[in-house]
C-alpha positions as CSV (number, residue, x, y, z in Angstrom):
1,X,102.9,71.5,131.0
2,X,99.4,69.6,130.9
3,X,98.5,71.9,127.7
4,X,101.8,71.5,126.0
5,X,101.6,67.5,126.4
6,X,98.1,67.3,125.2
7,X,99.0,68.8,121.7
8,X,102.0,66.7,121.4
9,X,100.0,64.3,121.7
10,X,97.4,65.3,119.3
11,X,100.4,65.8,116.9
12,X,101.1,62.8,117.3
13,X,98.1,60.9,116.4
14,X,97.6,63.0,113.6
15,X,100.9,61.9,111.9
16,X,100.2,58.1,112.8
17,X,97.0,58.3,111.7
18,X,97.8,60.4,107.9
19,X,100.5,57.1,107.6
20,X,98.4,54.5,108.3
21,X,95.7,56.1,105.9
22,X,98.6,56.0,103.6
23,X,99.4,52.7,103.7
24,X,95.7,51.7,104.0
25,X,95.7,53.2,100.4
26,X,99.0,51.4,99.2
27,X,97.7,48.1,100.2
28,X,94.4,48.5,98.6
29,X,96.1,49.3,95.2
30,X,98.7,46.9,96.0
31,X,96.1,44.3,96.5
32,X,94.8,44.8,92.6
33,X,98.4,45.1,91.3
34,X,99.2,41.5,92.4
35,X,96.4,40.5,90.2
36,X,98.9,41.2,87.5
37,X,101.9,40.1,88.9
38,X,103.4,39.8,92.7
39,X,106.4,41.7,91.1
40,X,104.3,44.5,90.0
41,X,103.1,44.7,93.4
42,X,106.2,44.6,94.9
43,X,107.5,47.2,92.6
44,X,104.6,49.4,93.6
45,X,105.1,49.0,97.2
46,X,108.5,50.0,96.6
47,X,107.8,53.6,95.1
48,X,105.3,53.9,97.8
49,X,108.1,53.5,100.2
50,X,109.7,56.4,98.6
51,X,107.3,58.7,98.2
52,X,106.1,58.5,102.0
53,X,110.1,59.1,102.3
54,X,110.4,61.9,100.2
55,X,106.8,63.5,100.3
56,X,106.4,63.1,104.5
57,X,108.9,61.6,106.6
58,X,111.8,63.8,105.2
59,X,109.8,67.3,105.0
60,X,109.3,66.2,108.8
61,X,112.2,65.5,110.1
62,X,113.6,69.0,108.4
63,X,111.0,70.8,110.3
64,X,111.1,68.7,113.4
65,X,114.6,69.5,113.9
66,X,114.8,73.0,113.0
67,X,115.0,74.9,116.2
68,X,112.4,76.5,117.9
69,X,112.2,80.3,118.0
70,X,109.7,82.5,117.7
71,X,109.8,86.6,117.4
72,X,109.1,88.3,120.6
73,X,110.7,91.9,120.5
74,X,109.2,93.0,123.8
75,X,111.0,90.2,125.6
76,X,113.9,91.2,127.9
77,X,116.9,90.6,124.9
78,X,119.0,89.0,127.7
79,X,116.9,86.6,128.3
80,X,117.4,85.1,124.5
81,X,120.7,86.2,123.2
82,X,121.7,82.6,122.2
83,X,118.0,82.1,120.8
84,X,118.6,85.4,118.9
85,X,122.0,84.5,117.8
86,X,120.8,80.8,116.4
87,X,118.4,82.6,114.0
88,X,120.5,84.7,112.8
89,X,123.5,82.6,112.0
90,X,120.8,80.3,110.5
91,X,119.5,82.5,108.3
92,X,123.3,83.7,107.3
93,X,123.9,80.1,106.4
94,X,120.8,80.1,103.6
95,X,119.5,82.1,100.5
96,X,116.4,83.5,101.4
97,X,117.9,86.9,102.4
98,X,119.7,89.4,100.7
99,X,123.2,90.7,100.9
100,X,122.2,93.7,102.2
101,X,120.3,91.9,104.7
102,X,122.9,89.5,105.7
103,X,125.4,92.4,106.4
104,X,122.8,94.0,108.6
105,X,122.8,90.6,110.4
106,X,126.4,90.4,111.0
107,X,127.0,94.1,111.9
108,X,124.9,93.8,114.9
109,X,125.1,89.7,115.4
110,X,127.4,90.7,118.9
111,X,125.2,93.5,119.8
112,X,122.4,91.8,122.1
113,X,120.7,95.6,122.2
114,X,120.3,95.6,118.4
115,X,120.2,92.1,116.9
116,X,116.4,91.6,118.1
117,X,115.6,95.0,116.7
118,X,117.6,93.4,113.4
119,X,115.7,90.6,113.2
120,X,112.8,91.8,113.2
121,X,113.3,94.1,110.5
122,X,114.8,91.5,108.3
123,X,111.8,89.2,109.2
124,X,108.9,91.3,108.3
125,X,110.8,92.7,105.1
126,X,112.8,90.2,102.8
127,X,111.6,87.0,105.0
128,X,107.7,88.1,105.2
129,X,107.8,88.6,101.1
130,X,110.0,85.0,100.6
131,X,107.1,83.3,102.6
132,X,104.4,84.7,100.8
133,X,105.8,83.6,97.7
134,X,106.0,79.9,98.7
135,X,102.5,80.6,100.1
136,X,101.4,81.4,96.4
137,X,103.2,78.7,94.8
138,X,102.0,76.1,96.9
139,X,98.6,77.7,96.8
140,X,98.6,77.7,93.1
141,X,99.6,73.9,93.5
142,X,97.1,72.6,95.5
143,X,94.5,74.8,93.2
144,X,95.8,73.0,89.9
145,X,96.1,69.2,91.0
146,X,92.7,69.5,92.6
147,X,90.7,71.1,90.1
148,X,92.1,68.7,87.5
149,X,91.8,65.8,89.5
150,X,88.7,64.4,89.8
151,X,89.2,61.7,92.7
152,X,88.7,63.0,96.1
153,X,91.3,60.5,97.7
154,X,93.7,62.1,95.3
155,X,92.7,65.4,96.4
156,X,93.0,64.7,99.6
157,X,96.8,63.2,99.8
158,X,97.8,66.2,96.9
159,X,96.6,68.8,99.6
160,X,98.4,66.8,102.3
161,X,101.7,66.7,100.8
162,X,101.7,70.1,99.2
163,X,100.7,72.1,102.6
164,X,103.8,70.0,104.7
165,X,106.4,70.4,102.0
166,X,104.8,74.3,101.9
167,X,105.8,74.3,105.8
168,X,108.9,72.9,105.3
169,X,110.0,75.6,103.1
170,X,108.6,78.4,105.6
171,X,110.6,76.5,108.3
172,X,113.9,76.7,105.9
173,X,113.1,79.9,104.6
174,X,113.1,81.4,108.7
175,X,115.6,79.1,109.8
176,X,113.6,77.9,112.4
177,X,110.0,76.1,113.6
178,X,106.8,77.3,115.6
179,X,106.6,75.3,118.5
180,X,105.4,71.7,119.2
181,X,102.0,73.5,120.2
182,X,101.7,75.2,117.3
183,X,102.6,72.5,114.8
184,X,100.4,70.1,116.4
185,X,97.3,73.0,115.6
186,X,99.0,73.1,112.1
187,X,98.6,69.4,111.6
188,X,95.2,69.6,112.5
189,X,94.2,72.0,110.0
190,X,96.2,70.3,107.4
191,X,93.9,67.0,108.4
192,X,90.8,69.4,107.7
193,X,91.9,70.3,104.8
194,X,92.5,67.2,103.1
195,X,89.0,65.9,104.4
196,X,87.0,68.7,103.6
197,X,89.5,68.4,100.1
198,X,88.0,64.8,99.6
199,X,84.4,66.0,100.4
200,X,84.6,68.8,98.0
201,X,84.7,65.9,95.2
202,X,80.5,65.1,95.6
203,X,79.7,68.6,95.9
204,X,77.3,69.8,92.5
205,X,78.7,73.4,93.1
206,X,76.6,74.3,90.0
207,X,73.4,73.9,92.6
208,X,74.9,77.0,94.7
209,X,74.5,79.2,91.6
210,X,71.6,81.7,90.9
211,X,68.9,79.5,88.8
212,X,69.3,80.7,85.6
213,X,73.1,80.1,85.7
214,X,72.9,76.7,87.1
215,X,70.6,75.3,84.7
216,X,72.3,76.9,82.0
217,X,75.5,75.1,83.2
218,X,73.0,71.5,83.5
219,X,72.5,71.6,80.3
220,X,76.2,71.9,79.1
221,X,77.3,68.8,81.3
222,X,81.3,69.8,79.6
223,X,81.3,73.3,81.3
224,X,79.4,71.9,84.2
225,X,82.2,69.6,85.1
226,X,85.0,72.4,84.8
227,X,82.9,74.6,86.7
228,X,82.9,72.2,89.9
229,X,86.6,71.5,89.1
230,X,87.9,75.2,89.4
231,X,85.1,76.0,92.4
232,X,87.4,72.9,94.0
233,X,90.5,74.1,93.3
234,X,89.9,77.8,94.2
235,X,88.4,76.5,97.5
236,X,91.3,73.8,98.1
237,X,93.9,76.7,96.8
238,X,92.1,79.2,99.7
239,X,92.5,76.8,102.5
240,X,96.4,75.9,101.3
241,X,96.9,79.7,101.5
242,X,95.3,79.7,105.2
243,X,97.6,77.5,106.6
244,X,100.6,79.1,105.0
245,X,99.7,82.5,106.7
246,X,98.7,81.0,110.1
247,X,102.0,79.4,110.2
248,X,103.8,82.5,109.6
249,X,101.7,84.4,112.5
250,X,102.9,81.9,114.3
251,X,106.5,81.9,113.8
252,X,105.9,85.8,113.7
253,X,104.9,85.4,117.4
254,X,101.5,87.9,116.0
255,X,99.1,85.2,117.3
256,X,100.1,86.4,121.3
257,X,98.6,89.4,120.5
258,X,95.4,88.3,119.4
259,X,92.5,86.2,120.0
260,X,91.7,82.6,117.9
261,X,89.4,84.5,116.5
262,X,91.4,87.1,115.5
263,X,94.0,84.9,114.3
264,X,91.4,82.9,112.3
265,X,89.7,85.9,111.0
266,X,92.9,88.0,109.9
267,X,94.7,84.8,107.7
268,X,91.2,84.8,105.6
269,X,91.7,88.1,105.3
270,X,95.1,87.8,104.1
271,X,94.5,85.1,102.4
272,X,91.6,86.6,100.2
273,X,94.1,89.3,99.3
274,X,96.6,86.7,98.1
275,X,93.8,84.8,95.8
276,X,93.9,86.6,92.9
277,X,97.7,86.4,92.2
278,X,96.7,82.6,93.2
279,X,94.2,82.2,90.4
280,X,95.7,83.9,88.2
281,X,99.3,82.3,88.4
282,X,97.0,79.0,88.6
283,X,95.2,79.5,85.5
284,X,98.3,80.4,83.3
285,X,99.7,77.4,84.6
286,X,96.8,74.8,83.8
287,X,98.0,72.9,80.9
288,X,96.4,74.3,77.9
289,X,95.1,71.2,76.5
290,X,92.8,70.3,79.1
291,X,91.6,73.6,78.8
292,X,91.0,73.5,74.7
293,X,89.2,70.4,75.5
294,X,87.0,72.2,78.0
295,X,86.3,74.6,75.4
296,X,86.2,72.5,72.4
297,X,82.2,72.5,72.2
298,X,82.1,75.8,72.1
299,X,84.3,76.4,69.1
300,X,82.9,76.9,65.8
301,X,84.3,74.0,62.9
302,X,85.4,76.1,60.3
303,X,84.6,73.7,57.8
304,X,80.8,73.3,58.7
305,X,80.5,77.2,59.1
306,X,81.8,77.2,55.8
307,X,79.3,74.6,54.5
308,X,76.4,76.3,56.6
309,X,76.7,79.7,54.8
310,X,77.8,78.7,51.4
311,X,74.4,79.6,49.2
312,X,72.4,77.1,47.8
């Protein structure tokens, strides 16, 4: 009970403190707004309002009072008929099954024998495939809005609101939440996250590269800068993708059966196998003019290579 109190109330501070870095923020652009006009302020303070709303405190309170289940086929079904029965009527209620799936569901939603050997099937077939997805898309997100931003604050409240909105949809997509325990771990590595996401903004990642290639890139201070950008985003992108699979090896119940170290190790594996369908999703959906900017020095002006080989 000591345990389970403690990370409730580390949860807790970490929510209390993510707001009141929020508002800290507000305030401080508030503060130049009024130089303007106090309406212009005001204004602003009002859209902040909304976006905590609709960016935090809502995507909370759906996952706060989602119920708590987790999948444990070896425990004694008796024991959790009614737990059983909640998750599957909750999942009969959305879309992110199939037909086929939902009439499995209700064929065997009065069998107490068969529904946990149901829901298991249904949960690491159409569910495990539904959460990956939102995995990649919020991956591909967080990898977009972070490589072309170049303010780590930014960075930081992007990779904030992407991976809670990214758990709220695993949470709707299951039709139920890990534990207290295990969101209050979440929230921790979200807070990482966005810190080591507003770090990665002062890192020269063109330093890390063999010499040749970094002082090639120093001299071409254009590809330099998109360099660093998409090392940020990639890197931001990874650690999105991280937290989405821990949270479904939570809700999957896989993390009893192995270590934190396990754990840790097996989402970077399964998140490195995600990352190329991140990157590349991510790249076709970087808007195409930042990218012919990027690459407008290295494009050759027709009209001067006209004029260079014309003959004298």
């Amino acid at each position: 009970m000591g345990k389970k109190t403690f990370w409730i109330s580390i949860l807790i501070a970490v929510l209390v403190i993510l707001v009141l870095v929020f508002i800290a923020n507000v305030i401080s652009v508030g503060e130049r707004l009024r130089q303007v006009h106090r309406f212009v302020e005001y204004g602003f303070y009002g859209l902040a309002f909304i976006v905590l709303y609709v960016l935090i405190i809502n995507p909370l309170r759906v996952i706060f009072f989602a119920p708590s289940f987790t999948i444990d086929i070896e425990a004694a079904p008796e024991k959790n008929v009614r737990a059983y029965r909640t998750a599957a009527k909750n999942l009969l209620r959305g879309d992110a099954i199939t037909e086929t799936d939902k009439l499995h569901l209700r064929s065997h939603l009065n069998d107490p024998d068969q529904l946990p050997g149901a829901l298991q099937s249904v949960f690491k077939g159409t569910i495990r495939k539904e959460i990956d997805r939102i995995v990649i898309n919020h991956s591909k997100t967080v990898l977009v809005t972070t490589a072309i931003s170049q303010n780590g604050q930014l960075d930081m409240f992007s990779v904030i609101f992407t991976n809670i909105k990214m758990v709220k949809e695993i949470v709707k997509a299951c039709g139920f939440r890990p534990s207290y325990t295990h969101l209050a771990k979440l929230s921790l590595n979200v807070a990482v996250t966005a810190m080591i996401a507003e770090n990665l903004e002062g890192i020269n990642f063109t330093e890390m590269l063999p010499s040749k290639a970094g002082e090639a890139l120093t001299d071409l201070p254009m590809l330099r800068t998109a360099t660093n950008s998409i090392f940020q985003g990639v890197s931001n992108g990874l650690l999105t993708c991280r937290i989405g699979i821990v949270t479904r090896r939570y809700l999957f119940k896989d993390n009893d059966m192995m270590s934190k170290a396990e754990l840790r190790i097996a989402a970077y594996k399964e998140s490195f196998k995600l990352m190329p369908i991140v990157i590349t999703e991510g790249l076709v959906a970087f808007p195409k003019g930042i990218v012919s900017f990027a690459l407008r020095p290295f494009k050759k002006n027709p009209f001067t290579a006209t004029k260079a080989e014309a003959p004298l």
